[in-house]
C-alpha positions, -999 to 999 in steps of 0.1 A, spaced: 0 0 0 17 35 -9 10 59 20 23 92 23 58 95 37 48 121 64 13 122 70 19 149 97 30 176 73 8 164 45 -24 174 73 -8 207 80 0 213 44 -34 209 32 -47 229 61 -27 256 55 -42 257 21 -79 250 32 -72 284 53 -57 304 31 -82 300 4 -112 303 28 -96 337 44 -84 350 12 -123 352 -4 -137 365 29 -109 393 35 -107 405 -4 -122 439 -1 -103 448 27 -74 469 14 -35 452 6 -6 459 -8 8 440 -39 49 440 -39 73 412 -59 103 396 -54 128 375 -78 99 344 -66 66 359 -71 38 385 -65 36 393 -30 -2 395 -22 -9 414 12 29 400 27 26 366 9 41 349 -22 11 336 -45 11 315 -74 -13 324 -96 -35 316 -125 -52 339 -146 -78 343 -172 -82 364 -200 -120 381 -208 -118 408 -230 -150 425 -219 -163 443 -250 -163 407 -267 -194 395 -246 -222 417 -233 -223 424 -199 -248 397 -188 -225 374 -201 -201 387 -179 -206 374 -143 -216 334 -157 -177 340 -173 -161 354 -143 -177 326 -125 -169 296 -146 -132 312 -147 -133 310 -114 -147 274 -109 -121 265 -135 -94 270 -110 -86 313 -118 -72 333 -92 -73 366 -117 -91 383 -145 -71 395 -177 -84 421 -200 -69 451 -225 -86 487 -227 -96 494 -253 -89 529 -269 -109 529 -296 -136 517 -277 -135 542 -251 -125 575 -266 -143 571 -301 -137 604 -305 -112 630 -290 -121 638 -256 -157 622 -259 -152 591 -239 -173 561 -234 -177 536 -206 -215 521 -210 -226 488 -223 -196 462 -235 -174 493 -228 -179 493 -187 -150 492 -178 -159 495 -138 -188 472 -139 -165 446 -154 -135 450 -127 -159 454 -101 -177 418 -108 -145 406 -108 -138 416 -72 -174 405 -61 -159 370 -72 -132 370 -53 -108 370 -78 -80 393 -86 -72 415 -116 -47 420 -141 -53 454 -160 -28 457 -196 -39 495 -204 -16 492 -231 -29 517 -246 -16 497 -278 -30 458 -273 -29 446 -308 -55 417 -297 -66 412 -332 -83 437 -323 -100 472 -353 -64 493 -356 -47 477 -328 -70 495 -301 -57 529 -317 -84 555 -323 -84 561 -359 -84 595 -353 -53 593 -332 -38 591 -373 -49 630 -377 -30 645 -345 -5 670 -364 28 657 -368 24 621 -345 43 590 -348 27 559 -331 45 540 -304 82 562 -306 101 592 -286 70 616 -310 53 639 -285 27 641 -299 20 606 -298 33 606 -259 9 636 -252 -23 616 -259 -9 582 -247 -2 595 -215 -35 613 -214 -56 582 -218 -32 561 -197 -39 588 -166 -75 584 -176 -78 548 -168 -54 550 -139 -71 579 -121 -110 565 -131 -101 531 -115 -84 548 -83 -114 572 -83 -139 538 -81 -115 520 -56 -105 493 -79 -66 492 -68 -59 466 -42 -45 496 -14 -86 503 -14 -99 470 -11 -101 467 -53 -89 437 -71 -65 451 -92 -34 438 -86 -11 445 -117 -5 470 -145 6 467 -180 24 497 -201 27 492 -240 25 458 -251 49 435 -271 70 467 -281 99 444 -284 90 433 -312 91 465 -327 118 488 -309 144 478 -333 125 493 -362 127 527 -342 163 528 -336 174 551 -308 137 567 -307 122 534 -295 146 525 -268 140 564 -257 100 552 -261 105 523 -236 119 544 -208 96 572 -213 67 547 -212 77 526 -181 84 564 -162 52 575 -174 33 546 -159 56 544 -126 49 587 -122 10 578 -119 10 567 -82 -11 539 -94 0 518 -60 1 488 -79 35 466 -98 35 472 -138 49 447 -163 59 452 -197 53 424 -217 78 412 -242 103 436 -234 134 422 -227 148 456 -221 120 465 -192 134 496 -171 147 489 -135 110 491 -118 87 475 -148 89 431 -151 98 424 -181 70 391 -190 64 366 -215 42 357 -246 47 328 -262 30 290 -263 58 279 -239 76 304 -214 94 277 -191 126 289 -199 121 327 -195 138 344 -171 135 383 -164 159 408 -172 165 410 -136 174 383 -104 152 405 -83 117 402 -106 97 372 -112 87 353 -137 52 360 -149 37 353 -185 8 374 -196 -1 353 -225 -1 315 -229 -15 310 -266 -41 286 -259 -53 288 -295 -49 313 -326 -72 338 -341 -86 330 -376 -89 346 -413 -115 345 -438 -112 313 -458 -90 302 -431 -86 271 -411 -98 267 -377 -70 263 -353 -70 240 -323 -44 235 -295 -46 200 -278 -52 203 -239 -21 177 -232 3 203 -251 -14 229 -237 -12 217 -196 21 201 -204 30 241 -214 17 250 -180 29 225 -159 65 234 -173 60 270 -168 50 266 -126 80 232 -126 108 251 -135 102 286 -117 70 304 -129 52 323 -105 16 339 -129 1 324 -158 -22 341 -177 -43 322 -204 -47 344 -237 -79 337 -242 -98 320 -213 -128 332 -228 -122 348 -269 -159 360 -275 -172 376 -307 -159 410 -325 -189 425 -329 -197 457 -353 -166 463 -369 -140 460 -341 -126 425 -357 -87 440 -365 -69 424 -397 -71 424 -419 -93 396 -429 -98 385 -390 -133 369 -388 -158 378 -365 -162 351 -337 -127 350 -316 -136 320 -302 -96 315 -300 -104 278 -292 -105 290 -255 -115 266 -224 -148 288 -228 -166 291 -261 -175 323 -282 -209 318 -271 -199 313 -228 -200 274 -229 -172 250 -214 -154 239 -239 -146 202 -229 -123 183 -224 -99 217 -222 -120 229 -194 -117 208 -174 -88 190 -181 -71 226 -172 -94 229 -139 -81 194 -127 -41 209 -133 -51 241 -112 -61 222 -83 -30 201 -88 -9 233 -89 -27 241 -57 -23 218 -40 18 224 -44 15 260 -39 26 265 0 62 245 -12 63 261 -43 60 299 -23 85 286 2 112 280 -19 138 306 -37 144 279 -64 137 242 -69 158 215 -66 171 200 -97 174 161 -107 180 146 -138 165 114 -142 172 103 -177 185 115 -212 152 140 -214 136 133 -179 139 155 -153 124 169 -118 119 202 -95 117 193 -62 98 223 -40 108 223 -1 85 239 25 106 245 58 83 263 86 66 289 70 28 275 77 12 281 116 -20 270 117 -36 260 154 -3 268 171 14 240 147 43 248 132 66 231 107 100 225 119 126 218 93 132 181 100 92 179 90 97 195 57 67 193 30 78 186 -4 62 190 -39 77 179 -72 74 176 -111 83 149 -129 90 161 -167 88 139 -202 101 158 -229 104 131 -250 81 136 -279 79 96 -288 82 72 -260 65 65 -227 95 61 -199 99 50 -164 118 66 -139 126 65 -103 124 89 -84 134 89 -44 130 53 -47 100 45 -63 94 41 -102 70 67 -123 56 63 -159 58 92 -172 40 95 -206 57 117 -236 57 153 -235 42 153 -196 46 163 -166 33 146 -132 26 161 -103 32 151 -71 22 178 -45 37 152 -18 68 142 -33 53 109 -37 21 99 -48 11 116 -84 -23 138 -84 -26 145 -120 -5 144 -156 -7 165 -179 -11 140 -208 -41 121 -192 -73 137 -197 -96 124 -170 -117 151 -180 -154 147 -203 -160 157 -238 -187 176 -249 -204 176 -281 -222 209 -293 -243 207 -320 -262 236 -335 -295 228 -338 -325 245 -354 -348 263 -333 -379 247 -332 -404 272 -323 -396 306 -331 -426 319 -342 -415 341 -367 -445 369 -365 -449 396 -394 -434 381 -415 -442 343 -402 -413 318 -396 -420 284 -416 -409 251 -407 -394 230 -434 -397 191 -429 -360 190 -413 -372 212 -392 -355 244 -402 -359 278 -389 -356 291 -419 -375 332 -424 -392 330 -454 -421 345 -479 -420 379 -460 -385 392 -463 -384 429 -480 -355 444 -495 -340 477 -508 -312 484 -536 -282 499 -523 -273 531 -550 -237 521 -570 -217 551 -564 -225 585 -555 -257 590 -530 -259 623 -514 -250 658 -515 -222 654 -486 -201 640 -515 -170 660 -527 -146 664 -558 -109 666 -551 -81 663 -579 -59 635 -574 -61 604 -549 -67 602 -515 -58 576 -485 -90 559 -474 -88 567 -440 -81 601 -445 -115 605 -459 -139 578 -440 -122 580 -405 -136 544 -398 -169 554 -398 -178 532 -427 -158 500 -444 -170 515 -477 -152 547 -497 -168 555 -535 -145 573 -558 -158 581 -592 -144 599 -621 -153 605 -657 -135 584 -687 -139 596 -724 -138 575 -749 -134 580 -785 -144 567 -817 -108 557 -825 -102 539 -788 -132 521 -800 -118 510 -834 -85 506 -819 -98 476 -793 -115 456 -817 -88 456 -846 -64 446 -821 -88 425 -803 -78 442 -772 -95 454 -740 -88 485 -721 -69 475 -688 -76 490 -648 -39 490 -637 -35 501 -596 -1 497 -583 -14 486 -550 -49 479 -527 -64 468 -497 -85 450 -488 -117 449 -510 -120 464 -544 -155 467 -562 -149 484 -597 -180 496 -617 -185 513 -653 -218 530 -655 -231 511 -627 -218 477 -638 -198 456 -617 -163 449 -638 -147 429 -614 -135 427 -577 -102 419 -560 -91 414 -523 -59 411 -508 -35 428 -485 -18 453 -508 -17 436 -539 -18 447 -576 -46 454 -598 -51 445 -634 -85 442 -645 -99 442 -679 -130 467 -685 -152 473 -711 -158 514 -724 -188 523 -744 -177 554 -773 -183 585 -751 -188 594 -714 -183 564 -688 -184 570 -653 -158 549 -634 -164 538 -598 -141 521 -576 -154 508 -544 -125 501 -514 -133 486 -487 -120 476 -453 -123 444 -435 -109 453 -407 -76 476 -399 -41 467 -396 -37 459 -354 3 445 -356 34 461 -369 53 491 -371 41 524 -383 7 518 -380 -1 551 -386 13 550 -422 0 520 -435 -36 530 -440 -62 516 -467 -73 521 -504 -50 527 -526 -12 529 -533 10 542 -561 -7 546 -596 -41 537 -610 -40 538 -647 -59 528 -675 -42 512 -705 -46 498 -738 -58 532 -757 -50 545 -787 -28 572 -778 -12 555 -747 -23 547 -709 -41 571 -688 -27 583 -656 -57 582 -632 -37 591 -605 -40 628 -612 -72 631 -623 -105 650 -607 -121 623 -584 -157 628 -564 -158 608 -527 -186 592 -511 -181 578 -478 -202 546 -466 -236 535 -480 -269 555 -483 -284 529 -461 -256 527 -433 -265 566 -433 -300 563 -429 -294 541 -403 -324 516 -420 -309 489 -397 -325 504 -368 -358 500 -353 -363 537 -354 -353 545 -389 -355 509 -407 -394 518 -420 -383 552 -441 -360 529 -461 -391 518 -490 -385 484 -486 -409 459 -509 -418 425 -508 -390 400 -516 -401 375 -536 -392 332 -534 -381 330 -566 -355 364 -567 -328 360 -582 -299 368 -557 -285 402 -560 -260 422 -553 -257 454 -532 -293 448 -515 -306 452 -482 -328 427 -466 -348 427 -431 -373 404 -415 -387 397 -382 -382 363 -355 -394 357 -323 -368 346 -296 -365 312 -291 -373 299 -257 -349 285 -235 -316 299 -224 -293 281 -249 -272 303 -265 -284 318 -302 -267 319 -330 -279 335 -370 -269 312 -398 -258 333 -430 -243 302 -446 -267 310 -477 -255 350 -480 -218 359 -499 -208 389 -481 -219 419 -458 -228 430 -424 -259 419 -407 -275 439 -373 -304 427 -349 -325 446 -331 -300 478 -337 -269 459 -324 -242 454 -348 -236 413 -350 -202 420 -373 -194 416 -410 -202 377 -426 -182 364 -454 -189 329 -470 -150 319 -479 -145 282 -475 -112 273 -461 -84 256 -482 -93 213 -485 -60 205 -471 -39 209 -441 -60 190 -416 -51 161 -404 -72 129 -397 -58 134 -363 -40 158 -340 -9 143 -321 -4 165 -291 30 155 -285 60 178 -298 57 215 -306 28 235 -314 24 259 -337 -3 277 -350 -4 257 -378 -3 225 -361 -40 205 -354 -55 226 -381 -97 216 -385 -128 226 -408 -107 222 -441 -127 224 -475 -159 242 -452 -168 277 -450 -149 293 -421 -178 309 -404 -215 309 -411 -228 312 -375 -232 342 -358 -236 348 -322 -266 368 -313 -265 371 -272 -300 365 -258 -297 404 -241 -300 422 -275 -336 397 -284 -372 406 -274 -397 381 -271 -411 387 -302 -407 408 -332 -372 410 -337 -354 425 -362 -331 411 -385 -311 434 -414 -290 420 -435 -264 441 -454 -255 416 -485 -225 430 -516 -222 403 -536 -255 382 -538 -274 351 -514 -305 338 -507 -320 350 -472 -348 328 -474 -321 300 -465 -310 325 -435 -320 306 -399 -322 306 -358 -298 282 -343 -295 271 -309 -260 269 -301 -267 235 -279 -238 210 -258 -261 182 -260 -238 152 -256 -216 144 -227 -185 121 -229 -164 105 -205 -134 77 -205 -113 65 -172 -93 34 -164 -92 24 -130 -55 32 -129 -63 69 -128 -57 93 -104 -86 101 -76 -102 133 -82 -82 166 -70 -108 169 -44 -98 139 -22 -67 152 -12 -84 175 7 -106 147 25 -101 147 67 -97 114 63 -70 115 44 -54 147 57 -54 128 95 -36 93 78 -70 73 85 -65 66 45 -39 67 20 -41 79 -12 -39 45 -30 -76 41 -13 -93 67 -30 -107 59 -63 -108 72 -95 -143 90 -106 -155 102 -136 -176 133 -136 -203 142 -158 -216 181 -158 -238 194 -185 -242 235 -185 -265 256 -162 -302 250 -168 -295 216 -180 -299 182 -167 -289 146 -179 -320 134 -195 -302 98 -203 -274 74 -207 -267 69 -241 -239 39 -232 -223 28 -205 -199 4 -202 -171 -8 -173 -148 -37 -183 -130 -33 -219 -152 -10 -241 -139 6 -274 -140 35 -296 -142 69 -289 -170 95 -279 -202 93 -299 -186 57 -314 -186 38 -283 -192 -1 -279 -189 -29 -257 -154 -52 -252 -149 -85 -246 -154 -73 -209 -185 -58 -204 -205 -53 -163 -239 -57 -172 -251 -36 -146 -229 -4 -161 -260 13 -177 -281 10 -148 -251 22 -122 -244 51 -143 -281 57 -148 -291 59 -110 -263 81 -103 -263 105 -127 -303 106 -146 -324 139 -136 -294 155 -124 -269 185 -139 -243 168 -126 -232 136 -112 -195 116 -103 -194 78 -103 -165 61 -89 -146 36 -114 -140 3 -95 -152 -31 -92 -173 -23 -56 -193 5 -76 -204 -16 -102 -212 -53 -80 -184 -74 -89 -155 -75 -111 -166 -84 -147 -132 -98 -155 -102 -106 -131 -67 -94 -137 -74 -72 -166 -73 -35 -165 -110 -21 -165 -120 13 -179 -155 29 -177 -170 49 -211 -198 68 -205 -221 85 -232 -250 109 -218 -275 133 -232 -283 172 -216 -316 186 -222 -323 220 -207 -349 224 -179 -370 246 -195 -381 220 -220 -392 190 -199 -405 215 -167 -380 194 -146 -358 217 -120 -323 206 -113 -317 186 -84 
């Protein structure tokens, strides 16, 4: 029987934990200081290790926000992570905003009601994938500004909406000197990346920046992150998918990374990426094993880009990052939990891994190796202290083989360690979780059609596969090609994009005037030639109309131009069309890389040579008529003239279409499906859902399965090849009435809304596999009778747990099986070895309830089905909500 070594000190370790998580919540609000040595953050006089979540707060609504704080925190958080957001909060100069997504307080403040700490990056540059990096676009107009250098200009109105943020939290209390939860500060964000491109001027930059932030009495530590070159009192931190091996530019700071890539972000006609949980714990597990002290998860929760904050270009709208939460504020399993089950793991080492200055090293094969953490008397709990010969101890046993499963001893006893893992032993001896076995369930979310909508004026039909599709009542309205209003002007030559629509729209006309003569004419077809658009240089959408024709279109990040067109003899008006799909967020010199157009635009192929557009008179018009009028709104939306849409229309382009749903009931999340439109924008109930763009991603590059072990990179794991790379949209249930709501659909290039739909975004199906040679669940070690040596840990048993979301319950047991059953989730089936009474076990314990744990072993299921053979127990269940059957949880 393996028993712990010192059950003494393992009783006082885990009540030294028990106490300083139940004091911690309790005594939040009450004010303390945050400090740091070369270990960790020093949280009111004590080293922490800590984990930490990333919510960007304007990517949900705000009530979305407290269920994401609290499933964060349930996952195992000890902090919130989150950017400000320029743009967002100063739209225009000195007009600021902090209401809705943009509450700023509300957010920080539900954070602290949970307990949990935060972690504020002001930046105010945060890249994030984010519309311009987070930069107002008006920023761009300041006389004589360079972004992000030694420009004072620039440093004028960083510093003043730096102070802005600083002083507004200290005026609401939020720092942790008055009771707040902030506990950290970020200045500027991954300038490293760029200094060199600045020369001297950026190096000045860096030091201006960090005594900028230092000179606003904030009370509070400040990091910079990827910034090797961090000034004296600034930590210099980490972003990367692995940050074991950082160390700070200084022995006296710790080590701290503020973003652990737990997915990627996605293009149009893109892949989706995915990051395996085992690489992704195994990244963790090395970061806390060989010194780490914060960990921030970038993104715990990725959300959606609504309107047009999506940055690029070409970033799509959801940014569901492949976070341990969902775009839509669902547990994403197994990487939910999986990652919960390491947290508590990490817990449950924390008082040795505080109490050291550095681990012990030991090499225990050719890429094998621990970090052994010693506690020596720094818990007193009930006048018990820990004397030195009673040392605690936690360790780390590292794989970084990528191929082969090894065995190593360690003080005496032997260890499988799988590749690419770490264990953890929180007593030095017996292992509580590794990072390669996911003990954790799967869940399946499918997207299913809502079945009773009730689609009222016009009505919502229901196909025999039961789709919610709006139909026989849309209306529509034409969109005018090229110039709509009087607020148009004529200037001679070519102007930057942005210089003329200042973000307000994605859409810039520019028209001029071609003459063509009878010997052009004659010239093309006796040389059976076509006149030629020639433009040095785009981005990111070109639309190019003669007379109200559409020519052609091109997209790409400043590419050339050369498109045939057709001239009638005469007077031809020539319209380009740029558009933005999002602006530049990453680079240098953001400021001068703008939109539109670049270089030359010439015509060519006439008779007397090409024609140098570049020069000529040009009339603007920015945005559409229709964004103008605001006919997406409920106020406005009637003045438009819209007419009845017929079934039979034949798709077109540059047309508006609306239409009205009810809400579906329930409280699964909701999503629009615009896998039938090309391209556009779509808003409901006046709230701007974000641009949709029907690209299918490449047919290649996915592979049949991902292998965790090894490396990642973005590219690694990719899925959805050969399928569109978005078509669902998330609509949050806060922005829906009951009934009547409406839908506007913005479409450029032609689709069928009749197809468009209500989905229910729905985790239906639970999964779960477990041998009996896994480890008990992270909770046991915390069991009295463990903690006073009446058990040992070799007595607890393994459990698998079963959870389906709020508002749910497990309506049935799809399969179960304990002895030998094969297969994977949703493709289960019985072994050689099968317990006959599995499905009723699993049944009893787990039927009519949200969420249920049933212990693998031979006692829970009667007998053993199959002597000396290792038994593992599959479990397949189904969630329904609540609201449907009338059944409350238990």
């Amino acid at each position: 029987m393996v028993v712990f070594e010192n059950k003494a000190i393992l009783k006082l370790l885990l009540v030294c934990l028990f106490v300083q998580f139940s004091f911690s919540a309790a005594n939040f609000f009450r004010p303390f200081n945050v400090t740091y040595d070369h270990r960790a953050l020093i949280i009111d006089g004590k080293r922490r290790m800590l984990i930490s979540g990333g919510i960007h707060y304007p990517r949900a609504t705000p009530q979305m926000w407290p269920d994401l704080i609290a499933k964060s925190k349930e996952g195992g958080a000890d902090v919130i992570e989150s950017y400000t957001f320029w743009n967002g909060h100063e739209p225009v100069r000195g007009q600021y905003n902090f209401e809705g997504r943009f509450d700023l307080v509300k957010f920080v403040k539900l954070v602290g009601d949970n307990g949990l700490y935060f972690l504020l990056r002001i930046g105010p540059y945060v890249c994030a994938e984010w519309n311009f990096g987070g930069f107002p676009v008006w920023l761009r107009d300041i006389p004589g500004i360079e972004f992000r250098t030694d420009n004072e200009p620039f440093k004028r109105e960083m510093q003043r909406f730096v102070t802005k943020i600083v002083d507004l939290m200290r005026e609401e209390k939020l720092f942790s000197w008055q009771g707040g939860p902030i506990i950290l500060l970020q200045i500027e964000n991954e300038y490293g990346n760029m200094e060199g491109s600045y020369g001297q001027k950026g190096k000045e930059y860096v030091k201006w920046a960090a005594n900028m932030a230092l000179g606003l009495g904030a009370g509070v530590p400040w990091v910079m992150c990827k910034q090797t070159d961090a000034p004296g009192d600034i930590i210099d931190t980490c972003n990367n998918y692995y940050c074991d091996g950082y160390k700070p530019n200084s022995p006296s700071k710790p080590t701290i990374w503020t973003e652990n890539w737990d997915g990627w972000y996605t293009s149009w006609g893109g892949r989706l990426p995915h990051r395996p949980v085992e690489d992704l714990a195994f990244a963790v597990a090395r970061f806390f094993q060989r010194g780490g002290s914060l960990m921030n998860y970038y993104m715990y929760f990725g959300g959606t880009n609504f309107g047009r904050t999506s940055g690029g270009p070409f970033y799509i709208t959801s940014y569901d990052y492949d976070a341990p939460i969902d775009e839509y504020g669902l547990r994403s399993e197994p990487k939910w939990g999986h990652l919960k089950d390491l947290h508590a793991a990490i817990k449950l080492c924390e008082r040795a891994l505080v109490a050291a200055d550095s681990p012990q090293y030991m090499k225990l094969g050719p890429r094998q190796e621990a970090h052994i953490y010693w506690e020596n008397t720094q818990c007193t709990v009930l006048n018990t202290t820990l004397s030195e010969s009673q040392s605690a101890c936690s360790a780390f046993l590292a794989n970084i083989d990528e191929h082969n499963t090894v065995t190593v001893t360690f003080r005496g006893k032997s260890y499988s360690l799988p590749p690419w893992s770490v264990s953890i032993l929180p007593d030095c001896s017996n292992v509580a979780f590794n990072t390669a076995k996911v003990g954790a369930q799967t869940s399946v979310k499918l997207v299913e059609n809502a079945l009773s909508p009730k689609i009222s004026a016009p009505e919502l039909i229901i196909t025999k596969n039961e789709v919610s599709s709006i139909s026989e009542s849309w209306m529509s309205v034409k969109e005018p090609i090229g110039i709509w209003s009087e607020s148009n002007f004529t200037v001679q030559g070519l102007l930057e994009h942005l210089k003329v629509t200042k973000d307000e729209s994605d859409y810039l006309w520019h028209m001029t005037r071609i003459y063509v003569s009878d010997d052009d004419v004659a010239f093309w077809e006796e040389n059976k030639v076509s006149p030629t658009l020639v433009i040095d240089s785009m981005r990111d959408v070109l639309r190019i109309f003669i007379n109200g024709e559409l020519m052609g279109s091109v997209s790409g990040h400043w590419v050339k131009v050369v498109q045939p067109v057709q001239f009638q003899q005469g007077y031809s008006d020539l319209m380009l069309l740029s558009q933005t799909v999002g602006l530049q967020n990453y680079g240098a010199f953001l400021e001068k890389d703008g939109a539109g157009f670049r270089g030359q635009i010439k015509l060519t192929g006439f008779k007397n040579g090409d024609i140098d557009l570049s020069k000529a008179s040009w009339i603007y018009q920015v945005g559409l008529k229709g964004e103008f009028q605001k006919i997406f709104t409920i106020e406005e939306n009637e003045k438009a003239g819209w007419t009845n849409l017929k079934l039979d229309a034949t798709p077109s382009t540059f047309t508006w279409y609306k239409a009205y749903f009810d809400s579906p009931d329930g409280s699964e999340p909701i999503a629009i499906d615009l896998g039938s439109m090309g391209k556009g924008q779509a808003w409901v109930n006046d709230h701007h859902i974000g641009r949709y763009w029907n690209l299918t991603a490449p047919k290649d590059g996915c592979p049949d399965s991902c292998d965790y072990r090894g490396t990642y990179g973005s590219n690694k794991c990719m899925t959805n090849c050969g399928k569109p790379t978005q078509t669902w949209y998330h609509v949050p249930r806060s922005w829906l009435q009951a009934s009547n709501n409406l839908l506007v659909i913005f479409e450029e290039i032609g689709g069928n809304p009749f197809e468009i739909s209500v989905k229910l975004r729905v985790p239906r199906i639970l999964c779960a596999q477990m041998s009996k040679s896994y480890y008990p669940p992270l909770r046991e070690w915390l069991h009295l009778d463990l903690i006073d040596g009446k058990v040992s840990i070799s007595d607890m048993k393994p459990q698998i747990h079963l959870q389906c979301e709020d508002g749910q319950i497990i309506s049935s047991i799809e399969f179960a099986s304990y002895g030998t059953p094969h297969g994977s989730c949703q493709n289960f089936s019985k072994g050689n070895c099968h317990s006959p009474n599995s499905l009723s076990v699993v049944s009893e314990a787990c039927v009519g309830r949200n969420s249920c744990s049933v212990e693998v072993s031979n006692s829970g299921f009667g007998s053993d089905p199959c002597r000396g053979v290792l038994k593992t127990l599959a479990v397949e269940a189904r969630c329904v909500s609540t609201s449907t059957i009338g059944v409350s949880q238990f």
